[in-house]
C-alpha positions in Angstrom: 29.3 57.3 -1.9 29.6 54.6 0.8 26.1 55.3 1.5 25.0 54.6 -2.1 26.6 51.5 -2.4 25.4 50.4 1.0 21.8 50.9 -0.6 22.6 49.3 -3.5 23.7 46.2 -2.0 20.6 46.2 -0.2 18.5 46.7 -3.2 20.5 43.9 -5.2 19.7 41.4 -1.8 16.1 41.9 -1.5 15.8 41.3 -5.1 17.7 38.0 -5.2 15.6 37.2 -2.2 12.8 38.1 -3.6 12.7 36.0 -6.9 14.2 33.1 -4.4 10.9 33.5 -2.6 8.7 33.3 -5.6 10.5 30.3 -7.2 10.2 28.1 -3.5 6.2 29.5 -3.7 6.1 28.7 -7.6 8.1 24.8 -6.7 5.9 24.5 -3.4 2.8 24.8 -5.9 3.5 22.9 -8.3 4.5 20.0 -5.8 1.1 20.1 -4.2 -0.4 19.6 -7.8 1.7 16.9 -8.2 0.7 15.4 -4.6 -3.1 16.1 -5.2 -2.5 14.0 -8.5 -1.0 10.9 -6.1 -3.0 10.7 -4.1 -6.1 10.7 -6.8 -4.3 8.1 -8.3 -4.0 6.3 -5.1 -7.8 6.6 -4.4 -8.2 5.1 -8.0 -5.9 2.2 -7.3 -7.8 1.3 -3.8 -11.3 1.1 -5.5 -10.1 -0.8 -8.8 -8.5 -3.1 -5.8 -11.4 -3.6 -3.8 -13.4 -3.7 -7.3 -11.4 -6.8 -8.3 -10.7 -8.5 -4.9 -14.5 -8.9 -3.9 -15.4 -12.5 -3.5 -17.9 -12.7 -5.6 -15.8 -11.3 -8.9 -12.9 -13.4 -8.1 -15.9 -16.6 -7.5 -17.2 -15.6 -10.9 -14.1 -15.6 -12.7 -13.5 -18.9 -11.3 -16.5 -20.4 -12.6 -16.8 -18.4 -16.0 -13.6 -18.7 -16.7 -11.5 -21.9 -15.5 -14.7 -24.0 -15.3 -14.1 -24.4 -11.5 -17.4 -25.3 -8.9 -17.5 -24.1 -5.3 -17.1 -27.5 -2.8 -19.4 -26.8 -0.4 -18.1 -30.1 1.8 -14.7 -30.9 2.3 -13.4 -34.0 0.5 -12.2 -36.3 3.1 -13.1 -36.7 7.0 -10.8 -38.5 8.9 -11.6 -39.5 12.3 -9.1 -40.5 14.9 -10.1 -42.0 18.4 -8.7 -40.0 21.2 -6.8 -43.1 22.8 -5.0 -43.7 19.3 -3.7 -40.3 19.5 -2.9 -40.9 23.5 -1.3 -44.2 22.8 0.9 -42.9 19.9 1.8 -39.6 21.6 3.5 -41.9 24.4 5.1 -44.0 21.9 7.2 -41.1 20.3 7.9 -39.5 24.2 9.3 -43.1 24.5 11.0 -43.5 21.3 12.9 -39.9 21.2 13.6 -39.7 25.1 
């Protein structure tokens, strides 16, 4: 009788072990699906990004539509002798020492 229910407890555990196994391997597949679809999406994202960020859509976008030109030269040039910047370097050293 001992040995009976011995077996039977046995039985019940492999069972329940059993169908634990098979859910983790059912869960574990269906989170790879699930990862496979990220990182497709992912991919997706990167090339629409790289799609969009070029220079030359984001220049043509510009120009088509908010009317803007390229400036090719900056707008203003301002030169500044070397003993002006000298001369006014000592001033402040004076002034805040």
């Amino acid at each position: 009788m001992f040995l009976l229910l011995v077996i039977t407890a046995l039985v019940l555990i492999s069972v329940g072990l059993r169908l634990k196994y098979e859910e983790s391997v059912r869960t574990k597949v269906e989170l790879q699906k699930i990862l496979k679809s990220e990182r497709t999406k992912k991919v997706n994202l990167v090339a629409n990004y790289q799609m969009v960020a070029a220079e030359d859509v984001i220049t043509l976008s510009a120009k088509n539509d908010l009317g803007m030109i390229k400036n090719s030269e900056p707008g203003y040039k301002i030169t500044v002798s070397k003993d002006k910047i000298e001369e006014l370097s000592q001033l402040l050293k004076e002034k805040y020492d």
